[in-house]
LUMGU-890389 format. One line per field, with one value per residue (C-alpha): z, y, x; residue in three letters. Coordinates in Angstrom, 1 decimal. Each point is the difference from the previous one (the first is absolute). Layout:
% LUMGU-890389
w c(Z ...)
v c(Y ...)
u c(X ...)
type c(Ala ...)
***
This chain:
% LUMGU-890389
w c(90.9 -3.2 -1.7 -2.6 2.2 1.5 -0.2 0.0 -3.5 -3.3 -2.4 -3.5 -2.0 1.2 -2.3 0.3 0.7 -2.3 1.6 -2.4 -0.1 -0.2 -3.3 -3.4 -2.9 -3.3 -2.2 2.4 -0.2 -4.1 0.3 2.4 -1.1 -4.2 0.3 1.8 -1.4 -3.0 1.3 1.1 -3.5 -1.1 2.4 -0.7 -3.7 -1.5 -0.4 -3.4 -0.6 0.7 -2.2 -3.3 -2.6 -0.8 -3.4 -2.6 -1.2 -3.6 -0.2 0.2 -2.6 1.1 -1.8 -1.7 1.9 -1.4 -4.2 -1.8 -4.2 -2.4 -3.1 -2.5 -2.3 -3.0 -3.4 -1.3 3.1 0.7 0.5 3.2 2.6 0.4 3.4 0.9 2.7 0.7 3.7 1.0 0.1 3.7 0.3 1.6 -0.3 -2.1 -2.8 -0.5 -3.1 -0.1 -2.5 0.7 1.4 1.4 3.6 0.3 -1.1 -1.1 0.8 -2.9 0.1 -1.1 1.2 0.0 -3.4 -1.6 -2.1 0.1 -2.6 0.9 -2.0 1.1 -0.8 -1.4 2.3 1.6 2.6 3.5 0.7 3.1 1.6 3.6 2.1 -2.1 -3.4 0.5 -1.6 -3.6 -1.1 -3.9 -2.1 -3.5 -1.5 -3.6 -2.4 -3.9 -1.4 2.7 3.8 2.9 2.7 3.3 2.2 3.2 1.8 -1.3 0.5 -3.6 -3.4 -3.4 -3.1 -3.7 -2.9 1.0 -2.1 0.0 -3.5 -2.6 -0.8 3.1 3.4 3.6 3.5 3.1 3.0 3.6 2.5 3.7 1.9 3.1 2.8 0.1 -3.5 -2.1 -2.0 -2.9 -3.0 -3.5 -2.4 -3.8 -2.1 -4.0 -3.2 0.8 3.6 3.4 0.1 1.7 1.3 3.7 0.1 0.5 3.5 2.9 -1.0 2.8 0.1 2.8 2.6 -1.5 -3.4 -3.4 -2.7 -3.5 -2.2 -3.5 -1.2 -3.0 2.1 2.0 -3.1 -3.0 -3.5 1.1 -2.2 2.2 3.9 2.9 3.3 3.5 3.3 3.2 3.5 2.3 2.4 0.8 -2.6 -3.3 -2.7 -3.4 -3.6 -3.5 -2.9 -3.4 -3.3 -3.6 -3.5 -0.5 -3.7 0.2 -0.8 4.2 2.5 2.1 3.9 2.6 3.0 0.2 2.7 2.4 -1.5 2.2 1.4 -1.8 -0.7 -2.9 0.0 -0.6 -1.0 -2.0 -0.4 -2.1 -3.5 -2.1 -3.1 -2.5 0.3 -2.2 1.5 2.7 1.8 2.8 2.2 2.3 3.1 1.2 3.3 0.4 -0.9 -2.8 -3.5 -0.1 -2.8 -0.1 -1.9 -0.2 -0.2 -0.6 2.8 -2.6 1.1 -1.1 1.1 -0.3 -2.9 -1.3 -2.3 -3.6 -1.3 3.4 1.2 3.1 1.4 2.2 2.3 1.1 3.1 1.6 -2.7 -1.7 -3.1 -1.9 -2.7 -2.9 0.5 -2.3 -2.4 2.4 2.1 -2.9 1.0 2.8 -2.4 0.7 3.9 3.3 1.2 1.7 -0.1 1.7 0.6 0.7 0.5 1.3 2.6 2.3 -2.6 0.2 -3.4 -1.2 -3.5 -1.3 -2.3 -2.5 -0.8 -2.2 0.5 4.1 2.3 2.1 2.2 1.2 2.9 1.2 3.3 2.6 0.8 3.4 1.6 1.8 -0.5 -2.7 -1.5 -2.9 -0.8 -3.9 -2.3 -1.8 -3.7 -2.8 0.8 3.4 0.6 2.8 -1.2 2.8 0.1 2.4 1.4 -0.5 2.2 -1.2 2.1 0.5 0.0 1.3 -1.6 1.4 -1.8 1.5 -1.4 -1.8 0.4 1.5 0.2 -0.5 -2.2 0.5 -2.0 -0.7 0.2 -2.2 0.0 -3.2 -1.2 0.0 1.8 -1.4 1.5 -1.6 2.6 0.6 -1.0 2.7 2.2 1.3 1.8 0.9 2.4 -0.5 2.2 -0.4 2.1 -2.9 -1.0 -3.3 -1.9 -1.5 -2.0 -1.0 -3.5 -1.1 -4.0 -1.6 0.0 0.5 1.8 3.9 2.1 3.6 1.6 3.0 3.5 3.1 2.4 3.7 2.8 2.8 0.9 1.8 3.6 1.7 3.1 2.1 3.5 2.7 -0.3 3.6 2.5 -1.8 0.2 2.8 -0.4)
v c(-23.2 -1.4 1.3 1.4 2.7 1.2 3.7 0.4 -2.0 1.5 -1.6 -0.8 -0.6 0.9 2.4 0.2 3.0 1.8 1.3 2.8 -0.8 3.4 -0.1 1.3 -1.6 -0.4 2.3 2.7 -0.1 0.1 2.9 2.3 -1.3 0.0 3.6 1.0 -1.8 1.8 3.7 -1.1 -0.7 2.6 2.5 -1.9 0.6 3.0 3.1 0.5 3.3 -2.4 -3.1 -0.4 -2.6 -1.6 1.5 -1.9 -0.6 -1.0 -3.2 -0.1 -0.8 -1.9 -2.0 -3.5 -3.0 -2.5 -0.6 -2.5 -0.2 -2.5 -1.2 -1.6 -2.9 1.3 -0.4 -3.3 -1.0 1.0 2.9 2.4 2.2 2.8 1.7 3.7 2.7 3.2 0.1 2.5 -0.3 -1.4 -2.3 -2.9 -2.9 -3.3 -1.6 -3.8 -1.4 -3.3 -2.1 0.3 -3.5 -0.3 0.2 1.3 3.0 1.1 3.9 2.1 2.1 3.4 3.9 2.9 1.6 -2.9 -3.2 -3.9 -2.2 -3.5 -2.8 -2.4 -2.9 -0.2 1.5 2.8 1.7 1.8 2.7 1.6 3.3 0.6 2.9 2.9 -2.2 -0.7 3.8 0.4 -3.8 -0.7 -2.2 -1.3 -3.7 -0.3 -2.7 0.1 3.4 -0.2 1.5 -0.3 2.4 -1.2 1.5 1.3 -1.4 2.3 0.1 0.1 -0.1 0.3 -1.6 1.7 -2.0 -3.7 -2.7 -3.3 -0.9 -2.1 2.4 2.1 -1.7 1.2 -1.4 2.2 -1.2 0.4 0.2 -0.1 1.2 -0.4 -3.2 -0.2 -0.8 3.3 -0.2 1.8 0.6 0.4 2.2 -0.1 2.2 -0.7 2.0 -1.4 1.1 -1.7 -3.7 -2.2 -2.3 -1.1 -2.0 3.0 1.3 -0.8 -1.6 -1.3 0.0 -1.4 2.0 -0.3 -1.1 0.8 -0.3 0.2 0.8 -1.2 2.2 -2.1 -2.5 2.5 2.2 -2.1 1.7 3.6 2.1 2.9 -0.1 2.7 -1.3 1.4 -2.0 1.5 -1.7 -1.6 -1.3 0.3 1.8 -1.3 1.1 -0.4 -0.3 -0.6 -1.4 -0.2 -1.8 1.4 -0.3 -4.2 1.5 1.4 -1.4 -0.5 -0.1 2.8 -0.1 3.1 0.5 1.8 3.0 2.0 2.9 2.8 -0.1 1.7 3.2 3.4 0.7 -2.8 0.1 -2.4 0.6 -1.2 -0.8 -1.9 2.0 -2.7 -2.6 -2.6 0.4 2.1 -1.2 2.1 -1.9 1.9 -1.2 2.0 -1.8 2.6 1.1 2.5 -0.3 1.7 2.3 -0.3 2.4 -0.9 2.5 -0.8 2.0 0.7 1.5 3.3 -0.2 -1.9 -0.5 -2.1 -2.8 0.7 -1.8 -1.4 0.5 -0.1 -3.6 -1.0 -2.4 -1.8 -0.4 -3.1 -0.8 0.0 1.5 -1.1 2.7 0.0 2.9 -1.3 2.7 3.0 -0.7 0.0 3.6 -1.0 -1.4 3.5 0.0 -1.1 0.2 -1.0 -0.9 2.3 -1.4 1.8 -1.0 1.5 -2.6 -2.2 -2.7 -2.5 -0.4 -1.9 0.2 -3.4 0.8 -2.5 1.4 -2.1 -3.0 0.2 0.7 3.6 0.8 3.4 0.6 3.2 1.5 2.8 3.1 0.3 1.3 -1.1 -3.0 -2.6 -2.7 -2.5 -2.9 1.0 -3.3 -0.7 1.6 1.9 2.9 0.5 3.8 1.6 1.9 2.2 2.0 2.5 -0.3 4.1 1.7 1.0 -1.0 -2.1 -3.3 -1.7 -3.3 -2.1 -3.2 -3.1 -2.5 0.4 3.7 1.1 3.8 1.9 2.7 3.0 0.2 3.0 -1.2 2.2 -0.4 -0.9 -1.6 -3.3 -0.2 -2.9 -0.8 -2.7 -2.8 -0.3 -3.3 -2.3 1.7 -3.1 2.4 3.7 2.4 2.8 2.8 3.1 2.1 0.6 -2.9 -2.3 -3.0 -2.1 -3.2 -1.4 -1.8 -1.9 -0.7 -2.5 -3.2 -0.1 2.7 0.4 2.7 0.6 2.5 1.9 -1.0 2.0 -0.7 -1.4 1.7 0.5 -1.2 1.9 -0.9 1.2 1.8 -2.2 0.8 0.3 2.9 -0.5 1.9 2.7 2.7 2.3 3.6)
u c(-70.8 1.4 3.1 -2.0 -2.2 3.0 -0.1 4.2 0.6 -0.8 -1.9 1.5 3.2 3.3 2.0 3.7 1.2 2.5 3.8 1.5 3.9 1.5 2.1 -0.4 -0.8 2.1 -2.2 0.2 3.8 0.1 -2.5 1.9 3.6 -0.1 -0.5 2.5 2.6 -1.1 -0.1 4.2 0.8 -1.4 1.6 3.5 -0.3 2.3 -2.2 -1.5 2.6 2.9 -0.5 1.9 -0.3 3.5 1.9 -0.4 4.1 0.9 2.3 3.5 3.0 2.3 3.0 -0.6 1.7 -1.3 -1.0 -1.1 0.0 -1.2 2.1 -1.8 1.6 1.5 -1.4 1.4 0.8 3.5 1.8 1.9 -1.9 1.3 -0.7 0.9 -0.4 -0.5 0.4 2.2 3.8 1.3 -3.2 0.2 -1.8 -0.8 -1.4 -0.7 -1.9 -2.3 -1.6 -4.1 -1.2 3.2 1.3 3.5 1.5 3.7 1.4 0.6 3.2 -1.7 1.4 -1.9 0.5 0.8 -1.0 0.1 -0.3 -1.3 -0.4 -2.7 -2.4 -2.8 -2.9 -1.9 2.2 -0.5 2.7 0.2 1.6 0.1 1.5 1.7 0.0 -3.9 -0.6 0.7 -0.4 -0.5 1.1 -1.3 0.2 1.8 0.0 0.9 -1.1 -3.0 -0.2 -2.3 0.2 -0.3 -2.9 -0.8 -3.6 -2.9 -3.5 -1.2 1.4 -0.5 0.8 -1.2 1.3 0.0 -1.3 -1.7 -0.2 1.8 2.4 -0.1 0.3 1.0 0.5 -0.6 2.5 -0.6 2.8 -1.0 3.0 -1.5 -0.6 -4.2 -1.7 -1.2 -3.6 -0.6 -2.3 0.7 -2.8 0.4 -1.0 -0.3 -1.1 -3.7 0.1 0.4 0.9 -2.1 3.2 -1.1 3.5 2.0 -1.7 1.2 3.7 1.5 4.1 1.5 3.0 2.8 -1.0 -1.0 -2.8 -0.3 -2.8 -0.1 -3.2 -0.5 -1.4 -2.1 -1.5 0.8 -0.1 0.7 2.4 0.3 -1.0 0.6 0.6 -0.6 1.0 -0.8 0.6 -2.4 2.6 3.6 2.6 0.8 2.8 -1.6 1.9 -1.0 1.5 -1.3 0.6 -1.0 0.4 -0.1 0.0 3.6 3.0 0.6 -3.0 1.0 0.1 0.0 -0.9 -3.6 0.9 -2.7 -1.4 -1.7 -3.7 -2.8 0.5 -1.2 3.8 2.2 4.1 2.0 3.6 2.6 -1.4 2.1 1.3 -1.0 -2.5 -1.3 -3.7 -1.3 -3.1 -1.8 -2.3 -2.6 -2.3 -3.1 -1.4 -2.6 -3.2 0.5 1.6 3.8 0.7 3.9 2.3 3.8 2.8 4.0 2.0 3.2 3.2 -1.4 -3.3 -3.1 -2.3 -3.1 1.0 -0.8 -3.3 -0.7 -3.7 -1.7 -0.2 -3.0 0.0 -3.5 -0.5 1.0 1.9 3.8 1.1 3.1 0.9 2.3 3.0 2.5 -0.7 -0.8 3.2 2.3 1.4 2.1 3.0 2.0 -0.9 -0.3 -3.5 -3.1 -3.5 -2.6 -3.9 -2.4 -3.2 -4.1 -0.2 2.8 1.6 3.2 2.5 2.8 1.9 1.4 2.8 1.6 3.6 2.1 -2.4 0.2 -2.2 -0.1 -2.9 -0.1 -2.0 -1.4 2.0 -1.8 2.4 1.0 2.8 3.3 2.0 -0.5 2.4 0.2 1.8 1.6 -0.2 2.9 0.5 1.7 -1.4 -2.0 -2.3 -1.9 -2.6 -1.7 -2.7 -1.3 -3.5 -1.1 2.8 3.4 2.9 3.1 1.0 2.7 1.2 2.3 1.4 1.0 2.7 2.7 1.5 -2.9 -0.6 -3.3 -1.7 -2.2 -3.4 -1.7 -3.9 -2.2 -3.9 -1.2 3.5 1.7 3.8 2.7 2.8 2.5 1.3 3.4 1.5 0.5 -3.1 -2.1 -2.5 -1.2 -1.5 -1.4 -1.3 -2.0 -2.1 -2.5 -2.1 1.3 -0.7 3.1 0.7 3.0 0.1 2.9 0.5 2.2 -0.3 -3.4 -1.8 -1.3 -1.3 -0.5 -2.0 1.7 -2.1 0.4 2.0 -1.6 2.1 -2.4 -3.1 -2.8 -1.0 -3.1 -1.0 -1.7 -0.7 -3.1 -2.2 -1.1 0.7 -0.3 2.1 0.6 1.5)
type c(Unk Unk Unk Unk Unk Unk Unk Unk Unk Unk Unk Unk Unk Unk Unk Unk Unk Unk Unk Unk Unk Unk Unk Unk Unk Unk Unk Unk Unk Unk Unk Unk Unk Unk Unk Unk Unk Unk Unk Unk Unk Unk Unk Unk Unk Unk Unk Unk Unk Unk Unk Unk Unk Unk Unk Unk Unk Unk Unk Unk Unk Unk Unk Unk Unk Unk Unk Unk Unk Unk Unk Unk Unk Unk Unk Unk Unk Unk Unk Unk Unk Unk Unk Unk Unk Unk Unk Unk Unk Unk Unk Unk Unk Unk Unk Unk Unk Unk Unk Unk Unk Unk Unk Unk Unk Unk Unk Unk Unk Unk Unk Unk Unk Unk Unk Unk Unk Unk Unk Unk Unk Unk Unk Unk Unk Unk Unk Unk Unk Unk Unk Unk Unk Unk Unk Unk Unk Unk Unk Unk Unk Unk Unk Unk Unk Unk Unk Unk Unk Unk Unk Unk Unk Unk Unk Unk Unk Unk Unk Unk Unk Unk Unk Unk Unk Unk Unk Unk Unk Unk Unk Unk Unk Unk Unk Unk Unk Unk Unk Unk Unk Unk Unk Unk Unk Unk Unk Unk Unk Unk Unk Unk Unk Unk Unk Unk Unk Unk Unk Unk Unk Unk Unk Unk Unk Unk Unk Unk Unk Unk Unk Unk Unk Unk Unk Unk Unk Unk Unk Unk Unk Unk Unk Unk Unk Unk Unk Unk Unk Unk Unk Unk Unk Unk Unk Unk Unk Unk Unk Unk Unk Unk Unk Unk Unk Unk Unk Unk Unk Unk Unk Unk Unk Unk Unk Unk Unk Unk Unk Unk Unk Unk Unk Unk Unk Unk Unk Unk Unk Unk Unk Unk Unk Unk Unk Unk Unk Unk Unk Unk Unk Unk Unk Unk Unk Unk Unk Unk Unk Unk Unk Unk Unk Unk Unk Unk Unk Unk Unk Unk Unk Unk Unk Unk Unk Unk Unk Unk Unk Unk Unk Unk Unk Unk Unk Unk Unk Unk Unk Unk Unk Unk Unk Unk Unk Unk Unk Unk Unk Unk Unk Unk Unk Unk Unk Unk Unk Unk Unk Unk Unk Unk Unk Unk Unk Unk Unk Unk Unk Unk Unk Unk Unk Unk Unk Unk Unk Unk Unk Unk Unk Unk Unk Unk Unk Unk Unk Unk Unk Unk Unk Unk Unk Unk Unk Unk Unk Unk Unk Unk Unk Unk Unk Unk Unk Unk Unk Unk Unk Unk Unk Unk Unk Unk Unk Unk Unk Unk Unk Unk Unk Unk Unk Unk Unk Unk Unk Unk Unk Unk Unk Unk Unk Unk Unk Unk Unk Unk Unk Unk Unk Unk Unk Unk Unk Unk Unk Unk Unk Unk Unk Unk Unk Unk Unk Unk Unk Unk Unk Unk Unk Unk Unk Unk Unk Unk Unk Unk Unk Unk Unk Unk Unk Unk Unk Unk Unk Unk Unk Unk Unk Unk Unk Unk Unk Unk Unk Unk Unk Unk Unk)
***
């Protein structure tokens, strides 16, 4: 018999048969695992009735240690800083003082209460305060019948009354006290509206250094401009000055200070008595026209102007307006200039007082401590006024015999208070918001707005808000 007709062999293919292994596969695992690793963190949670979100805490004041401030050259180019402080008597501390651009630095001799008078080169300077002699800081740049105050960092600031025409020209200055470069743009406004000036955006000033902007080369042919700068990067201490009147016997030189932000209620204090020519400059950046009325804040009370109408400011645009005439009351007084406006606006008056220039900026109201370098003159006043609250001031001289004054603040009326001779700077305090200015007559004329005083700086709360909280 062949092998084929065997009866014990099956016909056909041979299959190999399959051996299960015993283990389980990877899916299976996921599937039964996933789940329950869920369900535990779940059940590990806090129950619903338990959980809290974290507080939210407002920030913190603490005391400055470290300040930095911005002196601007003075007009003509020469001329003694003159740095003060506030800070509170025992302070310890230092203050050194640097040319911007430079490296280096040399310590200023400077106790709290008190002044120092240095005379230096030609150049933008960086002063700093650190420890106890960091809060209180100001200081103001003089030169012949001129001053510049210097500045702390800000993010914005405005300029009403600057100029880049024939007779009328102005440079912005940009002081970065700081070690990384600081960017910033620069938006003009003139009597025809915005100015298309794409040179002015995104100004670069390196750490440490400075930068000058002559805006005749930026908007040529400009009588009357407003100027806003506002940060992009960094901090940056920014100072004007201004030249007018080629036509008078001297072209006069002063420094161009800030003047408030945008706003329907705006103070300017400390009108000179007598003034050759009176010019009021408002800028509307919005989107409706202004109707402006101004009112003299007298050492009686306050009252409209006689003959002065309604001024109204386009939007978009700045005014420039004639008070000579409607400003001639204050001869007899001590008084100030009160805006107010239908919609947000920013204002300077340039004054031209015996044939030299005085720009008086507007100042907000706050409260506390503010301080002001006095420029030198015959006759030197503080003129204060109250920003709606009655109350007490509480000012303090410094230099020369020193001692201090009380003020009666009075809403509606302008406060003066004569300077003593030999006073380089004051402080005053209040707990009732104010406005100040001093103006010094004789030779020449200057004023100087009083500026807050930075004491402390605010720190915020910043911590997890998880785990959350258990009671």
């Amino acid at each position: 018999m062949s092998p084929q007709n065997r009866p014990d062999r099956p016909s056909g293919r041979r299959i190999a048969a399959v051996v299960p292994t015993g283990g389980l596969s990877t899916g299976l695992v996921l599937a039964v695992v996933t789940p329950l690793l869920t369900l535990v963190a779940l059940l590990v949670q806090a129950p619903s009735d338990t959980q809290s979100e974290t507080p939210a805490e407002p920030a913190s004041r603490e005391p400055l240690v470290t300040q930095r401030i911005g002196c601007p050259d003075s007009p003509g180019g020469r001329g003694p800083v003159v740095l003060a402080s506030g800070a509170e008597e025992g302070a310890d501390g230092r203050v050194s003082l640097r040319r911007a651009g430079r490296e280096g630095s040399r310590a200023v001799r400077l106790a709290p209460g008190a002044t120092t008078d240095r005379p230096q080169p030609r150049g933008d300077l960086v002063v700093s305060g650190n420890g106890g002699m960091a809060a209180g800081l100001f200081g103001a740049r003089l030169g012949d019948d001129a001053a510049r105050e210097c500045a702390a960092p800000q993010g914005e600031a405005w300029f009403a009354g600057a100029g880049a025409g024939a007779d009328h020209l102005s440079e912005i200055t940009l002081v970065n006290p700081d070690h990384g470069k600081a960017v910033a743009d620069l938006v003009l406004w003139g009597s025809d509206g915005p100015l298309e000036v794409t040179t002015t955006l995104g100004i670069t000033v390196p750490g440490g250094g400075s930068r000058t902007i002559d805006l005749e080369e930026e908007a040529p042919h400009r009588d009357e401009v407003a100027v806003r700068v506002s940060l992009a990067r960094g901090r940056l201490v920014a100072t004007g000055v201004d030249s007018f009147g080629t036509d008078l016997p001297r072209a006069s030189r002063d420094g161009l200070p800030q003047t408030a932000a945008p706003a329907e209620s705006l103070l300017l204090p400390g009108l000179p008595r007598t003034a050759g020519s009176r010019a009021l400059t408002l800028v509307n950046p919005g989107e409706d026209e202004a109707r402006v009325e101004a009112r003299i804040v007298g050492a009686r009370g306050s009252f409209a102007p006689v003959g002065l109408e309604e001024i109204r400011v386009p939007a978009g645009r700045a005014v420039t307006t004639d008070l000579t005439e409607a400003l001639a009351g204050v001869e007899r007084e001590d008084a100030s200039l009160l805006i107010e406006s239908t919609v947000p606006v920013a204002a300077g008056l340039r004054n031209v007082v015996s044939g030299d220039l005085v720009h008086q900026p507007a100042v907000t109201p706050g409260a506390g401590a503010s301080g002001v370098v006095v420029p030198p003159g015959r006759k030197r006043t503080l003129v204060l006024a109250p920003g709606g609250v009655s109350g007490l001031a509480q000012v303090t001289f410094v230099g020369g015999r020193g001692g201090s004054e009380r003020v009666r603040l009075k809403p509606g009326v302008s406060s003066a208070v004569e300077v003593p001779r030999g006073a380089v700077a004051l402080v005053v305090r209040s707990e009732v918001e104010y406005a100040g200015a001093v103006r010094s007559v004789g030779p020449g004329a200057s004023l100087l707005p009083l500026r807050s005083l930075v004491t402390d700086k605010l720190v915020p709360s910043v911590r997890p808000a998880w785990p959350p909280s258990r009671d």
